[in-house]
N, C-alpha and C positions, 0 to 999 in steps of 0.2 A: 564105826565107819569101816566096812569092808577094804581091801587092797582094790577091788576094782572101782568105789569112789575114788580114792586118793591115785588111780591111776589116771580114770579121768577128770579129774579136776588138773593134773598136772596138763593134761594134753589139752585138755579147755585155756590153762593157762600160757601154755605152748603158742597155740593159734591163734590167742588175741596179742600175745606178742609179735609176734611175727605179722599181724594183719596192722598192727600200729606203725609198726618197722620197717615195711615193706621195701621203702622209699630208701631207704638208709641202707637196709642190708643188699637191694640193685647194686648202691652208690659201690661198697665195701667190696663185691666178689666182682667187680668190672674195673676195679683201681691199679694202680701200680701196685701196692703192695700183694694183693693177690694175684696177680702177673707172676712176678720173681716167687715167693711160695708156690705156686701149681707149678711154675715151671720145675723148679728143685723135685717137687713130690713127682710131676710127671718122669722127669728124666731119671730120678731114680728106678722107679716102679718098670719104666724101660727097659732098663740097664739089667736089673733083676730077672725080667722074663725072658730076654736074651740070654741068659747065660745058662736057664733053664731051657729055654726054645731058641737053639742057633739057627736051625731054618725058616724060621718065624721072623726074624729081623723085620724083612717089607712090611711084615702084614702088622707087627707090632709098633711100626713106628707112623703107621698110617693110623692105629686105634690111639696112640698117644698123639697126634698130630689132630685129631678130631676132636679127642675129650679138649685141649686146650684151645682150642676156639670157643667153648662155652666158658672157660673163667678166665679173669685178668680181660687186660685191656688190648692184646694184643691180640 
């Protein structure tokens, strides 16, 4: 069995997971708990490119103010 079977077999295995799960993993990345995590990872990853880009501030907290409407609940 070649690397590229067993690469796709894993990724066949990927996608019927995730098609099984679908429901669940909505539930889990729209919850409180991934709220407070994305918020943490967001505001770090912020925090970080400010300090690399201090005239970037607006523009970087408008790109972290965006990603965090797509995870958590808030």
């Amino acid at each position: 069995m070649g690397i590229e079977n067993t690469v796709g077999d894993a990724v066949n295995k990927g996608k019927d997971f995730l098609e099984q799960n679908k429901d669940k993993i909505a539930e889990a990345v729209k919850s409180d708990q991934a709220e407070d995590i994305s918020d943490k990872v967001l505001d770090g990853v912020a925090d970080f490119a400010k300090k690399i880009a201090p005239g970037a501030s607006e523009k970087i907290d408008e790109i972290r103010d965006s990603a965090d409407k797509s995870i958590g609940n808030e």
